[in-house]
C-alpha positions as CSV (number, residue, x, y, z in Angstrom):
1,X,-22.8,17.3,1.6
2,X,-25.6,15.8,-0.5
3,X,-25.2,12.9,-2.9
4,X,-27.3,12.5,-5.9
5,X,-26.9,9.5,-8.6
6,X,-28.8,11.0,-11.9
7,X,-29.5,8.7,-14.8
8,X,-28.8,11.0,-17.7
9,X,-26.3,11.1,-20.1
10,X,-26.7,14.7,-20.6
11,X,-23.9,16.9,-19.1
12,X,-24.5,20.2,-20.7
13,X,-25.7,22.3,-17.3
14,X,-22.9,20.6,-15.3
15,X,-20.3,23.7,-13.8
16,X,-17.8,21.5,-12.6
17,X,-17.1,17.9,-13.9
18,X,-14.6,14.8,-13.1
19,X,-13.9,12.6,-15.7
20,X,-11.9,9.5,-16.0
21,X,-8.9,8.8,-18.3
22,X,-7.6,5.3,-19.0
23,X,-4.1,4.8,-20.0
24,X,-4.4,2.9,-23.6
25,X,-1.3,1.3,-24.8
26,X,-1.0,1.2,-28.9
27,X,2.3,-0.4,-30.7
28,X,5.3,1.1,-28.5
29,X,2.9,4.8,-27.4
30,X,0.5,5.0,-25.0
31,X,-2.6,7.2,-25.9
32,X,-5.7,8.4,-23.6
33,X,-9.5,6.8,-23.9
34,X,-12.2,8.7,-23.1
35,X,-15.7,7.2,-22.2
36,X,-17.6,10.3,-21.6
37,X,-21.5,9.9,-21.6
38,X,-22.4,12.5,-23.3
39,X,-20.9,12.2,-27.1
40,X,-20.7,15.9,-28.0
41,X,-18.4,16.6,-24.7
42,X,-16.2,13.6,-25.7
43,X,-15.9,15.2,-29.4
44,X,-15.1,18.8,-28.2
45,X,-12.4,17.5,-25.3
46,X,-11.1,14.7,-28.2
47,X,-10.4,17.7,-30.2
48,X,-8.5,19.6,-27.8
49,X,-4.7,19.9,-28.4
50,X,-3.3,19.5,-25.3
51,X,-5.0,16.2,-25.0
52,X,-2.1,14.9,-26.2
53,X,0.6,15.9,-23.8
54,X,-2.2,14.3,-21.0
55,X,-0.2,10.5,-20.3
56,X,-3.4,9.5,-17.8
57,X,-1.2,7.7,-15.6
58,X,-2.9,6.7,-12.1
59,X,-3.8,10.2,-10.0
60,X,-2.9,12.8,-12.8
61,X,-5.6,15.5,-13.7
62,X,-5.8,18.1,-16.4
63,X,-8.1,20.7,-16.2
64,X,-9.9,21.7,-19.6
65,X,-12.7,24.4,-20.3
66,X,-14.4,23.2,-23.3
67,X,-17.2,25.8,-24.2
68,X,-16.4,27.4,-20.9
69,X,-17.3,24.3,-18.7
70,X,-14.6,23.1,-16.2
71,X,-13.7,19.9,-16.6
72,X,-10.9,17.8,-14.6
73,X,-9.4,14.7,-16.2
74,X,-8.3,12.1,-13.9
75,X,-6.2,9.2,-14.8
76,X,-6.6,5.9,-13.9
77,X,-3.4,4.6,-15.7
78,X,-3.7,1.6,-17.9
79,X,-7.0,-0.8,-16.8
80,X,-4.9,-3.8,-16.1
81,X,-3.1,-2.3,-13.3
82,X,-6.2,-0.6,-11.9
83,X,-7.7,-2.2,-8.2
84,X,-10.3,-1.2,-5.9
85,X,-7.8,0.4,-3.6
86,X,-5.9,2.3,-6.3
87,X,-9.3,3.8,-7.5
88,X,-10.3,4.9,-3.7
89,X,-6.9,6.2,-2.9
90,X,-6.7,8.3,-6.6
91,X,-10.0,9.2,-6.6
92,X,-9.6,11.0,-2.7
93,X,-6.5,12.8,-3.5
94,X,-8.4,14.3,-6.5
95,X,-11.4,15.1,-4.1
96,X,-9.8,16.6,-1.9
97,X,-7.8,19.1,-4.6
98,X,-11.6,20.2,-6.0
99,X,-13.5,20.8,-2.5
100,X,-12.1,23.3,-1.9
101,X,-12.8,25.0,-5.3
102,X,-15.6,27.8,-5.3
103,X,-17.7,25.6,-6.9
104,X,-21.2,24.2,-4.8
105,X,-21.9,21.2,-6.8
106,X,-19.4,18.5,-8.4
107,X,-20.4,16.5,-11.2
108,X,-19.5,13.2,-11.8
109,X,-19.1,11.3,-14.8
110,X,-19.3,7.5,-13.3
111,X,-19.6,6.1,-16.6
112,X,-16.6,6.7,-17.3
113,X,-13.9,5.3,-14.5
114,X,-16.6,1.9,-15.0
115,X,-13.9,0.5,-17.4
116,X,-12.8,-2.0,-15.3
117,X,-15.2,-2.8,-12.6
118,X,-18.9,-3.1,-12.7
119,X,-20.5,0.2,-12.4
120,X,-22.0,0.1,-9.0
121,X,-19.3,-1.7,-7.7
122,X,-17.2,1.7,-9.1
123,X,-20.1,4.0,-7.7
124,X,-19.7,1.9,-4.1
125,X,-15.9,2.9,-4.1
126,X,-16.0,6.6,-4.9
127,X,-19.0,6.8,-2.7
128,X,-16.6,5.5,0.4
129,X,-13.9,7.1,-0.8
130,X,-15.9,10.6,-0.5
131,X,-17.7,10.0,2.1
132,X,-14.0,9.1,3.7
133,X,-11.9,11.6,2.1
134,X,-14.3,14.4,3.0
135,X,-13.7,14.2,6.9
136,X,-12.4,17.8,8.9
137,X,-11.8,18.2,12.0
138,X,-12.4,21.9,12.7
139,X,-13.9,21.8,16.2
140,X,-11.4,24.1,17.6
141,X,-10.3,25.7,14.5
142,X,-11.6,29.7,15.7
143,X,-10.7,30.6,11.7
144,X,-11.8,27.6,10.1
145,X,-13.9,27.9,6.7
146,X,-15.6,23.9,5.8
147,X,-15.6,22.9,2.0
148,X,-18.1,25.3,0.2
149,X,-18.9,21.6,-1.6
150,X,-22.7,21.2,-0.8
151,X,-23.6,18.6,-3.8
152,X,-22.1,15.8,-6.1
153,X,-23.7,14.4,-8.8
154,X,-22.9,11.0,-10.0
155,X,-24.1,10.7,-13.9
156,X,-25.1,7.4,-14.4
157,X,-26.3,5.5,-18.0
158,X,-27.4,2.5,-16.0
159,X,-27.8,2.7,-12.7
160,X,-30.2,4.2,-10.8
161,X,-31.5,5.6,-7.5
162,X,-33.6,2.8,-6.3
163,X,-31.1,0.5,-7.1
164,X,-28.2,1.8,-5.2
165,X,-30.5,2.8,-1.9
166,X,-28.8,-0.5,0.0
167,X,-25.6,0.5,-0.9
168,X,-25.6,4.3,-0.2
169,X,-27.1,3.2,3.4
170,X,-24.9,0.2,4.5
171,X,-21.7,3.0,3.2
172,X,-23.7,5.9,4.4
173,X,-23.6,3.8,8.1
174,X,-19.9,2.7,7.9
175,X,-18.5,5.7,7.0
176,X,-20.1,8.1,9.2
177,X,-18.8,5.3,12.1
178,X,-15.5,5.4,10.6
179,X,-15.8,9.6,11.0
180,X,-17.4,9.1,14.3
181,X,-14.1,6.8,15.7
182,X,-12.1,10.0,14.1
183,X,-14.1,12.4,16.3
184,X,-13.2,10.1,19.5
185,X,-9.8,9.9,18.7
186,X,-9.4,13.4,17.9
187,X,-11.4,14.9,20.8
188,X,-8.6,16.4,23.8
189,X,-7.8,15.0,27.1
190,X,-9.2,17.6,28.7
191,X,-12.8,17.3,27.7
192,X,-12.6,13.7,26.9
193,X,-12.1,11.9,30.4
194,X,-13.3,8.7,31.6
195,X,-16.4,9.8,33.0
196,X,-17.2,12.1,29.7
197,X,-16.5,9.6,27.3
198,X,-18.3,7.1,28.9
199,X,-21.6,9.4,28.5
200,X,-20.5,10.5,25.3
201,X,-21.1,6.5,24.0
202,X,-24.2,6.2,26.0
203,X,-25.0,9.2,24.3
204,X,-24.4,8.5,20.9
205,X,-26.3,5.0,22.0
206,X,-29.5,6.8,22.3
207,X,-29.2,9.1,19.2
208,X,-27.8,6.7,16.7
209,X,-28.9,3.3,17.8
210,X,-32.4,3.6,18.9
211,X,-34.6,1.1,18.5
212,X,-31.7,-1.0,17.2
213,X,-31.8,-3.5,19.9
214,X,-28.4,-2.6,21.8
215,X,-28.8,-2.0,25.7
216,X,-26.3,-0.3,27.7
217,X,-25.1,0.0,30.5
218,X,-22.3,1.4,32.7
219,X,-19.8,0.8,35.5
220,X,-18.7,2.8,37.9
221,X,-15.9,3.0,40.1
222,X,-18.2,1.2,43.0
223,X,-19.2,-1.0,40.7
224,X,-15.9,-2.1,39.2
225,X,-14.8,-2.2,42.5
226,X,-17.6,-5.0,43.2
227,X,-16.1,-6.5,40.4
228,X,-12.8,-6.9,41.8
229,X,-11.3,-4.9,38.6
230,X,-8.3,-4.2,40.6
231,X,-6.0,-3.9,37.6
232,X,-8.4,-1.6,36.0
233,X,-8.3,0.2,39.4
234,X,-4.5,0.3,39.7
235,X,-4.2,2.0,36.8
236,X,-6.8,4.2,37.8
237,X,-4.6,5.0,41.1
238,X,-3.7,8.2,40.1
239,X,-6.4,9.6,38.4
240,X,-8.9,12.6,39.4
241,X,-11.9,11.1,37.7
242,X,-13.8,7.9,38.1
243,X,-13.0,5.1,35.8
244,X,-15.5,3.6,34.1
245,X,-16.4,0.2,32.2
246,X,-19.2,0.3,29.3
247,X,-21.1,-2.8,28.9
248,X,-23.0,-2.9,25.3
249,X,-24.8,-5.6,24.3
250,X,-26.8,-5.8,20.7
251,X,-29.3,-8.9,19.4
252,X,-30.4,-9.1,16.3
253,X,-34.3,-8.8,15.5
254,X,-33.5,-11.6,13.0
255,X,-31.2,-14.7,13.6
256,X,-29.1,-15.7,10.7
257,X,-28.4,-19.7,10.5
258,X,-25.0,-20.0,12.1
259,X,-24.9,-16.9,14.0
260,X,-22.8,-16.3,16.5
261,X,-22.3,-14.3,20.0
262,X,-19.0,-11.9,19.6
263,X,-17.6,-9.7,21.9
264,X,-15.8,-6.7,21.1
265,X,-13.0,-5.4,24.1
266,X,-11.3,-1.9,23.7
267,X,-8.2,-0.1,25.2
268,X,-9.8,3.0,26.6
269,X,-6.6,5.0,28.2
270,X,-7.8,8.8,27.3
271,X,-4.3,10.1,28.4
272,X,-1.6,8.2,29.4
273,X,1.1,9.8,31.2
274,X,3.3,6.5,31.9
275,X,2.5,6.8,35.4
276,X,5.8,6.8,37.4
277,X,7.1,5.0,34.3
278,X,6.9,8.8,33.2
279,X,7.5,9.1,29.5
280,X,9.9,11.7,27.8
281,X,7.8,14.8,26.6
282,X,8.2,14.0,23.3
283,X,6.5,10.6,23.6
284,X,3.9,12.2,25.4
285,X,2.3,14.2,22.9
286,X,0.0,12.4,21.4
287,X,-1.4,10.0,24.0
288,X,-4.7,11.3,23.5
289,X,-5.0,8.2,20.7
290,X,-4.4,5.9,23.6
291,X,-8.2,5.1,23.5
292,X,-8.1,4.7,20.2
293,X,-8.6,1.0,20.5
294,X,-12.0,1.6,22.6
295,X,-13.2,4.1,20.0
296,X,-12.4,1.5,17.4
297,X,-14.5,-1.4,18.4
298,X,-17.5,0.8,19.5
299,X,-17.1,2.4,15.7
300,X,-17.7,-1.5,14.5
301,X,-20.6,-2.1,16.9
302,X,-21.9,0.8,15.9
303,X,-21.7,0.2,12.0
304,X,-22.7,-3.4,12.4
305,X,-25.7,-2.5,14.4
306,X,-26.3,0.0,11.5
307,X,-25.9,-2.2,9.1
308,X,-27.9,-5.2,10.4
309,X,-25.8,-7.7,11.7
310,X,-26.8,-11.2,11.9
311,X,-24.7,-11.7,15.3
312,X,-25.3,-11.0,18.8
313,X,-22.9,-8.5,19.8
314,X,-21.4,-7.5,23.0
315,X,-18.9,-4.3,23.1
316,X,-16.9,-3.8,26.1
317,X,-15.0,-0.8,26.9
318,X,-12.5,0.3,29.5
319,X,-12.0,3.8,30.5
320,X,-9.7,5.8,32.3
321,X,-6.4,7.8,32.1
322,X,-3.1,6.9,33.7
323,X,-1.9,9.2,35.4
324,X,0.8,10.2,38.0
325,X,-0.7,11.9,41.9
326,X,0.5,10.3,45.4
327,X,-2.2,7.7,44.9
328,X,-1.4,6.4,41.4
329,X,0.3,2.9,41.2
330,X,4.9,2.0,42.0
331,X,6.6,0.2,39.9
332,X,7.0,-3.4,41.2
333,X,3.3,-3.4,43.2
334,X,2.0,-6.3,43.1
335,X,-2.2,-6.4,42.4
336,X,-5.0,-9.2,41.9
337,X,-7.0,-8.9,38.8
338,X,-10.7,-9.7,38.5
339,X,-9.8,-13.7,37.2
340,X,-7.6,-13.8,40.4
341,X,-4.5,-14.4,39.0
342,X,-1.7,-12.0,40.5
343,X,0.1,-9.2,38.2
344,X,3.6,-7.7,38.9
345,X,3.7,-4.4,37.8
346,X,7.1,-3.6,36.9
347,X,6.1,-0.6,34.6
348,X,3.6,1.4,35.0
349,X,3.6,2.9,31.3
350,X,2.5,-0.8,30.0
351,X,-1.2,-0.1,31.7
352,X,-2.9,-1.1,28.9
353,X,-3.1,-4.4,29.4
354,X,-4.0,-4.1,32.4
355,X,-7.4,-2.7,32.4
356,X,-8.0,-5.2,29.2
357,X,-7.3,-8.1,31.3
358,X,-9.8,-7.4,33.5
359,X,-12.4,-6.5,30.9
360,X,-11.6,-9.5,28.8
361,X,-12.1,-11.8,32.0
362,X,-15.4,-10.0,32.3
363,X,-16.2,-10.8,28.8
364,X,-15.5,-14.4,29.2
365,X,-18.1,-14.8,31.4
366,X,-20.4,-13.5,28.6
367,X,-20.3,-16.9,27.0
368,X,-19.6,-15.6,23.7
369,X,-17.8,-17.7,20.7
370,X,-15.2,-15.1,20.3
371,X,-13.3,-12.0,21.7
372,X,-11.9,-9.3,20.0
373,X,-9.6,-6.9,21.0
374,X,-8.2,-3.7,20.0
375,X,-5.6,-1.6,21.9
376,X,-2.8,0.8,21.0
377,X,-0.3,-1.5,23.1
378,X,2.6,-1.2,22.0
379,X,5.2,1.1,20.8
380,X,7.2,-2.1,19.4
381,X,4.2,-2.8,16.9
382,X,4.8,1.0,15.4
383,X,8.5,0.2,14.8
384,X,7.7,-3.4,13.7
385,X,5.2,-2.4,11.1
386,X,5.4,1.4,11.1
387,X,2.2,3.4,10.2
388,X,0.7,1.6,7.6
389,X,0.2,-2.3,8.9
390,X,-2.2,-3.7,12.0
391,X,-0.9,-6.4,14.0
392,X,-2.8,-9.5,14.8
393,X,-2.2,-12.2,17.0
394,X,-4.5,-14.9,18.9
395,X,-5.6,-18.4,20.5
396,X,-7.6,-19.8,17.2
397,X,-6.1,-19.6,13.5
398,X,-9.3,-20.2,12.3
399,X,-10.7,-16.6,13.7
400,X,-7.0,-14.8,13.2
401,X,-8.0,-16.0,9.3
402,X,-11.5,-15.2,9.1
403,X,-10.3,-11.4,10.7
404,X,-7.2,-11.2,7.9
405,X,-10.0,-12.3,5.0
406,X,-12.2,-9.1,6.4
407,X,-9.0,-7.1,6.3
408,X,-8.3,-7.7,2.6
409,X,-12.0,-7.6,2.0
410,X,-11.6,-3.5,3.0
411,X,-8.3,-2.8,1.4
412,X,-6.7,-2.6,4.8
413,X,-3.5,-4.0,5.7
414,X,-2.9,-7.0,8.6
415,X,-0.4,-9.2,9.3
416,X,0.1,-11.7,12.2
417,X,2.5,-12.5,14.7
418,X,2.9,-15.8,16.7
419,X,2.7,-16.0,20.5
420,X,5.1,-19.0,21.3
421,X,6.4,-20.8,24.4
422,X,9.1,-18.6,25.0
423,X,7.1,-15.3,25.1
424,X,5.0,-16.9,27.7
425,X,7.8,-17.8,29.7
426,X,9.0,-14.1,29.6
427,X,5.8,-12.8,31.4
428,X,6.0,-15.4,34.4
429,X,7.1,-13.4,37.7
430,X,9.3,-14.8,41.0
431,X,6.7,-13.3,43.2
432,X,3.4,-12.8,41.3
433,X,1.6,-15.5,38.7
434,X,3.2,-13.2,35.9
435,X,4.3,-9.8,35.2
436,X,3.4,-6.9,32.5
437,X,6.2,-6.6,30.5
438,X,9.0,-8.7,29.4
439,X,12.5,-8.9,28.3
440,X,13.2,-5.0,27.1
441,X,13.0,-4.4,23.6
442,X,12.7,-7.9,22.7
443,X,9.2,-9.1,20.8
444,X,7.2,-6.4,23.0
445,X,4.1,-6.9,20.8
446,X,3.5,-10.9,20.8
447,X,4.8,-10.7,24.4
448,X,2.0,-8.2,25.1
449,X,0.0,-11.0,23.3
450,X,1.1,-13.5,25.1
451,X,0.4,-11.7,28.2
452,X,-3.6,-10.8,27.3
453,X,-3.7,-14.9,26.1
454,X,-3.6,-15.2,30.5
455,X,-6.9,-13.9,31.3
456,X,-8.7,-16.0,28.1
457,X,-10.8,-18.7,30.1
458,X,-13.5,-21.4,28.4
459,X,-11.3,-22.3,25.4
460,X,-12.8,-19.0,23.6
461,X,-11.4,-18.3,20.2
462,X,-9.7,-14.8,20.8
463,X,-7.6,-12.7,18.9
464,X,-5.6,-9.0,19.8
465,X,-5.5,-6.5,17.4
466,X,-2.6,-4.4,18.6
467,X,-3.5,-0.9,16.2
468,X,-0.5,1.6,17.4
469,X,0.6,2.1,14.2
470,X,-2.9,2.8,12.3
471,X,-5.0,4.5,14.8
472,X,-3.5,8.2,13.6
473,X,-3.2,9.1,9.7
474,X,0.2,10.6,9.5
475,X,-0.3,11.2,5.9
476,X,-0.3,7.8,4.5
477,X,-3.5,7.5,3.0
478,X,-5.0,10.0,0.7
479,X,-8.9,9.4,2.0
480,X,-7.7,9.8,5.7
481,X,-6.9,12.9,7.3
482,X,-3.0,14.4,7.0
483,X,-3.3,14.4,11.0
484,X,-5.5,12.9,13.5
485,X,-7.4,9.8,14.0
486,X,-7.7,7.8,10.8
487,X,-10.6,5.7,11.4
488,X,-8.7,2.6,10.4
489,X,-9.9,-0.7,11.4
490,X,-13.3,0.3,11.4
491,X,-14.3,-1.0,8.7
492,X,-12.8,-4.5,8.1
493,X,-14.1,-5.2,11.8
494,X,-17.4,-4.5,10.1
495,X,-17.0,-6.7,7.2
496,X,-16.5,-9.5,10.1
497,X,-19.2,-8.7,12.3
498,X,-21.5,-8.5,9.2
């Protein structure tokens, strides 16, 4: 799909065109404004009887053939009412109805839904919200037919191409890491192992980031094993491939004043089986997002690199599957992790913080200013917050704040959770220096947090993004997909890193 912003008011050759309605309120009614570039449209559709019966509340369309033209009006409700969000989330429902109309090209008129906001900062939503909205996942999809959609036009009176090149790259760049992190999460378990996905990043390193100034560079099961990554390796146990640990490190070509060095630390479980902790079938399905939180931070190292971040960056990812053979890992084994403290396993299906304690002691010893994680840990955050909300959680109020602030920045909902005393005290073993899990079905997300807060060394600001709920769409958000990975995350990790 092709974007093109045209500075003309005329709409005459246009076959299929989207045009915004605002909900006007006069006396006690309520009656429709249209501000259509081109005047003799406006007149023709103004004189159109069932005009009247259109209300132009938020996300309704009516679809009008003045002169035989197609036309689709799209309410944006009354203008008071109207946010950033609202205008993404309408404006992808609507997308989605016309792509797969016969049509090649969609025009836009982006004068009109400018009512409210500035008219780049309109063209800079619709422009995310396609690029977000138009994501498929067809790979294995033998009958599959891709929008016939080739071009959209945005019609502009003001704006024009030279001065929205920054801002078609920069969204360009985020999206297409947002779509990427959907790929990841979508790919199956049985192409996407430990040892695949691994490459699959160095990979995408090479095609994407070139000439960026990111190195990489990758462990192996030798070398994690020099690394004393026995927690990584427990979990590992059972496994028929290799686990592996992707180091990624990016510095800038040009400084900022006040930069900083962040480290970015994903959940990389491509299946998880439970282990012996075996999970009921139903549970099961699904697990393939388990490394949804290693595909997440590398889709915000990616987009930051892209979009020229001022901070040095380090991305850490841990990879493997947890599985159940003669060799994978009891309940109640006892193993030393890489900072030496001593872990009681007493389930095996809470393995994800155990191969992100060992990678976040190895990213302590980075040096940077601050650690972020991201992990679909815990079930407890999905029935604490359900689908739609991220939880957050961390050593340093000051960084948990500056995340949340990037969080409403994108439209994307947060919310934090305290890690207190008691949830320490939970985790603390009679044989071991602590165990992975505590009291059941009591505060299982902070006392996840509370257990990751154990292998934090230096007095480095930290903070957990626990994203079980958000890492697949389930339907909640009209410019994610109905199914699948939904990309979410992505982007307000950006806005941070940026």
């Amino acid at each position: 799909m092709k974007i093109h912003l045209k500075p003309s008011k005329d709409l005459s050759s246009v076959s299929l065109l989207l045009v915004a309605a605002v909900k006007q309120k006069k006396g006690k009614n309520f009656s429709t404004q249209l501000n259509i570039l081109d005047a003799s449209l406006k007149k023709e559709i103004e004189a159109m009887e069932c005009l009247a019966s259109f209300d132009g509340n938020l996300g309704c369309t009516l679809s009008l053939s003045p002169n035989g033209k197609r036309v689709i009006l799209m309410g944006l409700g009354e203008s008071s009412d109207l946010t950033v969000e609202k205008l993404r989330r309408s404006f992808a429902k609507v997308f989605k109805s016309l792509r797969r109309s016969k049509n090649k090209d969609l025009s836009i008129d982006l004068h009109s839904f400018s009512g409210k906001f500035k008219e780049l900062k309109t063209y800079e939503t619709l422009l995310e919200s396609l690029y977000l909205a138009d994501y498929e996942y067809l790979k294995y999809k033998s009958d599959s037919k891709p929008s016939e959609l080739v071009n959209v036009h945005f019609y502009s009176k003001n704006l024009k191409a030279t001065q929205v090149k920054k801002s078609d790259d920069r969204i360009a760049s985020i999206c297409d890491s947002v779509n990427f992190c959907r790929d990841l999460v979508n790919e199956v378990p049985n192409v996407l192992h430990s040892e695949k996905y691994a490459k699959v990043i160095e990979e995408d390193v090479k095609k994407t980031l070139k000439g960026k100034g990111v190195t990489v560079k990758i462990l192996n099961k030798a070398a994690i094993k020099k690394e004393n990554m026995n927690l990584l390796l427990s979990v590992n146990g059972g496994s028929a491939y290799e686990p592996r640990l992707v180091h990624l490190t990016y510095i800038p070509k040009k400084k900022a004043k006040g930069h900083k060095h962040i480290a970015l630390v994903g959940k990389g479980i491509t299946f998880d089986t439970g282990g012996y902790s075996l999970k009921p079938s139903a549970s099961m399905a699904g697990m393939k997002f388990d490394m949804g939180g290693s595909a997440t931070v590398y889709s915000a190292f990616r987009a930051a690199v892209l979009t020229g971040s001022p901070h040095k960056l380090t991305c850490i990812l841990a990879m493997t599957d947890n599985a159940v053979s003669s060799l994978a890992t009891f309940p109640d084994a006892v193993f030393k992790g890489r900072s030496g403290k001593t872990v009681e396993i007493l389930n095996t299906d809470a393995e994800g913080r155990l191969i992100l304690a060992d990678a976040l002691d190895y990213a302590c010893d980075q040096k940077p200013d601050a650690i972020i994680d991201a992990a679909t840990l815990t079930g407890a955050c999905l029935v604490a917050f359900g689908k739609e909300v991220c939880a957050i959680m961390g050593n340093d109020d000051k960084l948990v704040n500056q995340i949340l602030k990037s969080a409403h920045n994108s439209d994307e909902y947060m919310w934090q959770l305290p890690i207190i005393e008691e949830y320490r005290q939970q985790i603390k073993s009679k044989i071991a220096d602590i165990k992975n899990i505590g009291a059941p079905g009591k505060a299982g997300t902070p006392v996840a947090g509370a257990f990751l807060e154990e292998f934090i060394k230096n007095k480095i600001s930290w903070a957990h993004l626990d994203i079980a709920g958000v890492c697949d769409s389930q339907n909640h958000l009209p410019y994610c997909p109905e199914t699948g990975g939904s990309g979410l995350i992505v982007r307000t990790l950006c806005n941070y890193l940026s």
